[in-house]
N, C-alpha and C positions, 0 to 999 in steps of 0.2 A: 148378788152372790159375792161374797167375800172375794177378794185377788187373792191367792196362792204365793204364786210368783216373788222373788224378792225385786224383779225387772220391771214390777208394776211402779215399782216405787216413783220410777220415771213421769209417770201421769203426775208428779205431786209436784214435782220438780219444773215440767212444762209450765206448771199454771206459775212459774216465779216471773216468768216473762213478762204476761200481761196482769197476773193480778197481785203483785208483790208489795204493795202500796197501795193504800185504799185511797187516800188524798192528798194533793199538796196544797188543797183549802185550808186543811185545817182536821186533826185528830187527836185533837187536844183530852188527855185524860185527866182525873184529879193528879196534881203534883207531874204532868207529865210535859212532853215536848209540844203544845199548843200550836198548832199551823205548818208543822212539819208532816202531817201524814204517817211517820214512822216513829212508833210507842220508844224504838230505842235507838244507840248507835253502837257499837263495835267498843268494846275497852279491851278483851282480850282474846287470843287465836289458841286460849287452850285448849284440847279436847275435848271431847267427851267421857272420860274415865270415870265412871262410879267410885265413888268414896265408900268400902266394903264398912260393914259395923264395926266401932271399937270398942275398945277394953268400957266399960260405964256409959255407952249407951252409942246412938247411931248417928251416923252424920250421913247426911243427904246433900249432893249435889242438884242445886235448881237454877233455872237457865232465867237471867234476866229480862223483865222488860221496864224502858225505860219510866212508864208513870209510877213506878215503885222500886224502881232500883237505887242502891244507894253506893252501888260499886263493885267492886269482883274480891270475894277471899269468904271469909268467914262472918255471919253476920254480927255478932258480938263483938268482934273486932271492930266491924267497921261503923257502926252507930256514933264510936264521938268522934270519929274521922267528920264525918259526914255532917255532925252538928259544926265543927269549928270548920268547914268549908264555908255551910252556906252562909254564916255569920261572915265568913272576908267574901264572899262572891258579891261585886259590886254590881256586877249585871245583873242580882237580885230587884223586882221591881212591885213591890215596894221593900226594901232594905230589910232582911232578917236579924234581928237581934236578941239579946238570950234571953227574954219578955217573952220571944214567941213560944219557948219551950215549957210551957204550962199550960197545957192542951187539958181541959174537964170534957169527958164524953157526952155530949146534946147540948154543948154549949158550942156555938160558931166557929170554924178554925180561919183565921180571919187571914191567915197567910199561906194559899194554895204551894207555896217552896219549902214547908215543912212538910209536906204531906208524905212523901215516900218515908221519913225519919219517923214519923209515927206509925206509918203501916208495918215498918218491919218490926220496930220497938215489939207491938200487937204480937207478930206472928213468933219472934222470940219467947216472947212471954208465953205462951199460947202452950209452944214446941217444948219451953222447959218441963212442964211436970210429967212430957212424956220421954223425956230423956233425950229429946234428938236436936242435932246441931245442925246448921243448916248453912254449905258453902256456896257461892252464888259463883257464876259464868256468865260472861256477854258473849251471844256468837252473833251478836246485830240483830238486824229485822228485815224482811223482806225477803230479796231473792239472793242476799250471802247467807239468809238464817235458813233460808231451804236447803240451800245446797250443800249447808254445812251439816244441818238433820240425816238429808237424802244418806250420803256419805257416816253417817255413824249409824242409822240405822244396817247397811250392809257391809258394817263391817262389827257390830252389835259392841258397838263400844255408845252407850247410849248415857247421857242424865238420870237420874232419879225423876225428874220432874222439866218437861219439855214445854213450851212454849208457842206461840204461833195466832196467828187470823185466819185467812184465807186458806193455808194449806191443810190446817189442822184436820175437817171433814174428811179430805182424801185419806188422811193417815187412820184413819177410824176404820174407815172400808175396805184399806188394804189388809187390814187385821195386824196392824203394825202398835195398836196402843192397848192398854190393862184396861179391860171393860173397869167402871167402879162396883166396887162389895154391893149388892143389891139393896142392902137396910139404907147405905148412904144416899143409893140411886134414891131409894124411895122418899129418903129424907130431903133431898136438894128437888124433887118434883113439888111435895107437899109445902115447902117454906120459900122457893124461890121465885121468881118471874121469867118462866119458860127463856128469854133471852141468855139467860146465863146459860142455858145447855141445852136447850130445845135442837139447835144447829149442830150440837156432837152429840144430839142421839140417832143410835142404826142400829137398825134389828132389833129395836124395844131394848137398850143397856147405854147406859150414856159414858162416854168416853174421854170426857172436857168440861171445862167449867171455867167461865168469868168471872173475875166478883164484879166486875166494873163497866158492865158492853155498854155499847151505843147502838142506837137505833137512831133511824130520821123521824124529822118531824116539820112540820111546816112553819117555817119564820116569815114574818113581815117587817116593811118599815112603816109603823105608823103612820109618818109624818107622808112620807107619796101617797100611801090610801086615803086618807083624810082630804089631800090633794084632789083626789079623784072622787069626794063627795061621798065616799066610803064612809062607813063606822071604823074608826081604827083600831077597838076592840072587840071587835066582830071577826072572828075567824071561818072562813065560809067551810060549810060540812059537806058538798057534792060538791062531784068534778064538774056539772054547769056552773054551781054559783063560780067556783074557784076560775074556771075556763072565763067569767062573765067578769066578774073581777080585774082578773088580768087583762081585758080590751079595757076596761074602764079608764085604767091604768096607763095604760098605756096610748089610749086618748087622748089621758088629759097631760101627757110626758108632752106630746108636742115634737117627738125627738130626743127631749134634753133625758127624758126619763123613760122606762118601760114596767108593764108587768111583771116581765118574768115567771118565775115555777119550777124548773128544774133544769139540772146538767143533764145532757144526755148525748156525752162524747163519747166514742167506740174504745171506750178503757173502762176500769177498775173504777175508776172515779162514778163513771155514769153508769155504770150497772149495779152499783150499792144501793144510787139514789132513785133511778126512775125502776129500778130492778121492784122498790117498795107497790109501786103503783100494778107492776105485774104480779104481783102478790094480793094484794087486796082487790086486785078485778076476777082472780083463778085463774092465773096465767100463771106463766115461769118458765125458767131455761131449758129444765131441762128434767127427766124422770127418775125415779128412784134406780133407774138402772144406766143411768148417764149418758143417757140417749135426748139427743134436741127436741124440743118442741114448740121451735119458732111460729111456727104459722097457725097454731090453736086459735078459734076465734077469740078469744077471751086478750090473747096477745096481739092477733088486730084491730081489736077494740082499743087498747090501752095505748097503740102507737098511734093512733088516729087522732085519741086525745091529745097525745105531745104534740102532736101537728099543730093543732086547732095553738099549746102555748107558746111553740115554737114564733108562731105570728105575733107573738107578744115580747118579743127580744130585737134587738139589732142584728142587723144580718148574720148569720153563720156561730154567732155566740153560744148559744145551745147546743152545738156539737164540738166547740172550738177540743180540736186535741190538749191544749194546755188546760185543764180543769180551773189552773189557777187563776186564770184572765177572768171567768164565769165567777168564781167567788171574789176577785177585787172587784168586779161590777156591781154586789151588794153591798162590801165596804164604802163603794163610794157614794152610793148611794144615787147606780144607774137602774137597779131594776129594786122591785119591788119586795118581792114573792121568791121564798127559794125553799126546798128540801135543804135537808142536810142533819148533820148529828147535832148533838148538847155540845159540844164545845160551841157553836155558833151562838151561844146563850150570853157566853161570858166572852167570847170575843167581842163580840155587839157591844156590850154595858163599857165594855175596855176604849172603845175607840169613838162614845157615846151615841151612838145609833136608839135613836126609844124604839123596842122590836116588841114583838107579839108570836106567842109561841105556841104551838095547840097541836093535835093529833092531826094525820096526813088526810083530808078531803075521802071520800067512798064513792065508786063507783056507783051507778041503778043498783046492781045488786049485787053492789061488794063489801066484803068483811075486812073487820079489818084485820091486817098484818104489816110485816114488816122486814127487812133483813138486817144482821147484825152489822156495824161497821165500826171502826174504831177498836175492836172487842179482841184483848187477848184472853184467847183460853190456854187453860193450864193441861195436861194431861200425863200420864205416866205410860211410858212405852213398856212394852211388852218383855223388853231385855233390861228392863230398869233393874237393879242389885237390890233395892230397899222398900218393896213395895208398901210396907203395912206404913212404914215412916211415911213415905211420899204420900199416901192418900190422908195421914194427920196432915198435913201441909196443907190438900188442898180442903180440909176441914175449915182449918182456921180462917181460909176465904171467907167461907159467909158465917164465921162464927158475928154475932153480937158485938163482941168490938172492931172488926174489920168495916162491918156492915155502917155503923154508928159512926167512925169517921169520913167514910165516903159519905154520909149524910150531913154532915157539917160541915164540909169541904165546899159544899155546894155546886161543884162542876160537874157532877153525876149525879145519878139517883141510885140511892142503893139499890139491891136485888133482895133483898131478906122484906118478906112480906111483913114480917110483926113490927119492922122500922119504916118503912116506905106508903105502909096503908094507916102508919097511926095519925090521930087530929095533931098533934104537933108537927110531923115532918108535912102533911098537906099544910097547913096556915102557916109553916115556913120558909118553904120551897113550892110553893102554888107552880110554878113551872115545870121545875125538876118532877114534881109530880105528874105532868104530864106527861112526860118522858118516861117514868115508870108505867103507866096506867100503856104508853108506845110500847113496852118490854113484853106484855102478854097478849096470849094468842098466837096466831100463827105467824109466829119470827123464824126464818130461817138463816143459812148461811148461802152465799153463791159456789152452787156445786161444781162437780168436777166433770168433766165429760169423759166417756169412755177410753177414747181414742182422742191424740191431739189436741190437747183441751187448748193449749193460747190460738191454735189455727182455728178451730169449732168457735172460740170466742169472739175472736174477731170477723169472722164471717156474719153471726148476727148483732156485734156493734155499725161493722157495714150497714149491713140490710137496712136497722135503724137510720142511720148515717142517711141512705139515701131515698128512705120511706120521708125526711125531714125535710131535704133540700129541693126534692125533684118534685114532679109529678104526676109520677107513677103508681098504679095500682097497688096500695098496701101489700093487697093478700097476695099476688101475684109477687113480689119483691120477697114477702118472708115465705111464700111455699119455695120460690128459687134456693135463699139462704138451707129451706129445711134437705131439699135434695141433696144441695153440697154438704152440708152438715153429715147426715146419713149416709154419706157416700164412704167416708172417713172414719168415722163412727162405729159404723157396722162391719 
């Protein structure tokens, strides 16, 4: 049932604590911040003030995120700002110069630092023939963009077009965001890969939309599989081969090297990634009614298994609180085997790792899915000024030329089926393909819990925590977690 309340809002706000940040591995978008975790950073502390319609047409305020932002004002303005920046930005790697700005759509974009300059170019172009103009806002990302949300939605001074990951699901529940026109709904179900909105629909109406999410997927490093007498292009499809694997692996390290598999630290970082595994066994957090359900067998199953790769790590690495120690281990090329998003694609290639990249191992008898990570959706709040404008805007996401550059971009996979399922984008992106084919099916978002969602989260990052290190009876450790969970909750 919907929240009422404008006090619920607080649920949305807790969860900035522990989930405000997906990683500091690495959540690298097309054109965006690569290894930092957060799509953007803070450029300005303006409001929220709706931009009312003017005289010749409408202007829409949209709240930035960094894999597409090109700065704060107006976007027509600011496109040859943005071209003669990154032409002087020396910290550009490899050097942009005015060569790059000849972009043909399905041909390669061979410099990921134009990318934002061309997405907005798209959405300008898009916006013109409907008359609307489009002013852009930074309010950050994380737990300043919550709290800065939190704060306009109660005082209903809101954007035309809001922003977010993590917190975005809660704002859909509390009844805080513009369901979309239903022909659109119908239209982004029938052309897109559930991943883009599957996580912002409630109550059968979707709420949000990515052009660009993430999802995990299983990477290796060739060269220690092959080590280990492996096929290095053999990706194992069950959690024994995968479980069988990683000792192999970890055999043949000797020490120097490990298996590996997965983070599974009591944060944001590790419930994106091994959260996938609870997903494709029939497990998960928590209910359509934000109520826990740690101790499901399906979620004793699935920790039992992390046990079994946990033995395939250096001591305490697998739940290490810094996520980031866990992913310089595959940089370095200490463990083997890891989950994680598409940006681990092009980090690899960047720092010459030969990786191998495939869809996440299944359960006996599990399906697949996955949960969204890295993934900003877009949404229009309920107090938005310009509604019909904002939902052109979030059109122009998966229009054809949005789609078409994040496909040439090649750090993502598009979401538009008639670009991501055609024989050209497979025979040219064979990986990134994969990573779409990872986008459907049952993808969710990490939900919100009723009551005290960072206290409720950390209580079954615990329980994991010490179902890993200790002991102790699995089920007996998550029926505990579920008690206190339910105690709070309820």
């Amino acid at each position: 049932m919907r929240l009422k309340k404008m006090s619920a809002i607080a649920l949305t706000l807790m969860l900035s604590i522990g989930l405000a940040a997906c990683s500091s591995g690495g959540s690298g978008t097309a054109g965006g911040n690569a290894g930092t975790g957060e799509p953007g950073t803070a450029q300005s502390e303006s409001g929220g003030a709706n931009t009312p319609e003017t005289s010749g047409g409408t202007t829409i305020t949209v709240l930035n995120e960094g894999a597409v932002g090109i700065g704060v004002g107006v976007l027509n303005d600011l496109l040859e700002k943005k071209k003669q920046s990154l032409i002087k930005d020396e910290t550009q790697n490899p050097r942009i110069v005015e060569e790059d700005f000849s972009y043909t759509p399905g041909q390669p974009l061979k410099k990921a630092g134009v990318f934002p300059y061309y997405y907005q170019s798209i959405i300008i172009d898009k916006l013109k023939s409907k008359n609307i103009t489009v002013k852009t806002e930074d309010w950050g990302w994380g737990e300043p963009l919550i709290q800065k949300q939190t704060a306009g939605f109660l005082a209903k001074n809101m954007p035309d077009i809001i922003v977010g990951e993590t917190q975005m699901p809660g704002f859909a529940q509390q009844g805080l965001l513009e369901p979309f026109p239903e022909e659109m709904a119908q239209e982004i179900r029938e052309k897109t890969a559930p991943a883009a909105w599957k996580p912002m629909e409630y109550d059968g109406k979707i709420y949000g939309f990515a052009s660009q999410p993430g999802v995990s997927s299983l990477f290796w490093n060739k060269k220690l599989v092959q080590e280990a007498g492996l096929d290095p292009n053999q990706a194992p499809a069950t959690w024994e081969e995968f479980a069988a694997n990683v000792q192999k692996v970890t055999e043949a390290g000797g020490g120097k090297f490990y298996g590996g598999g997965v983070y599974a630290g009591p944060n944001a970082g590790g419930y994106l990634r091994y959260g996938t595994l609870l997903v494709i066994n029939g497990g998960g957090f928590a209910d359509d009614r934000g109520q826990p359900v740690f101790n499901s067998d399906a979620n004793v199953e699935t920790v039992q298994f992390l046990k079994r790769l946990n033995a395939g790590h250096p001591a305490g690495l697998m739940v290490n609180t810094n996520e980031g120690t866990y992913f310089d281990a595959f940089k370095k090329g200490q463990i083997a085997y890891l989950i994680d998003g598409p940006w681990r694609a092009i980090e690899s290639a960047q720092i010459g790792i030969d990786y191998g990249m495939a869809q996440i191992p299944l359960s006996p008898d599990g399906q697949p899915g996955n949960i969204t990570i890295g993934a900003a959706f877009h949404a229009v709040p309920k107090d938005a000024k310009n509604k019909e404008a904002a939902f052109e805007y979030i059109r122009a996401m998966y229009s054809g030329g949005i789609q078409q550059l994040i496909a040439d971009t090649g750090v993502r996979s598009p979401v538009l089926k008639s670009i991501a399922e055609s024989e050209g984008y497979k025979s040219a992106h064979p990986e990134m393909y994969q990573h779409y084919l990872a986008m459907s099916g049952n993808v969710q978002g990490l939900p919100t819990f009723a009551k005290e969602d960072s206290k409720v989260w950390q209580m079954f990052g615990d329980a994991v925590t010490k179902s890993l290190m200790t002991n102790g009876d699995i089920k007996a450790i998550l029926d505990e977690a579920q008690k206190k969970a339910e105690a709070v909750t309820k």
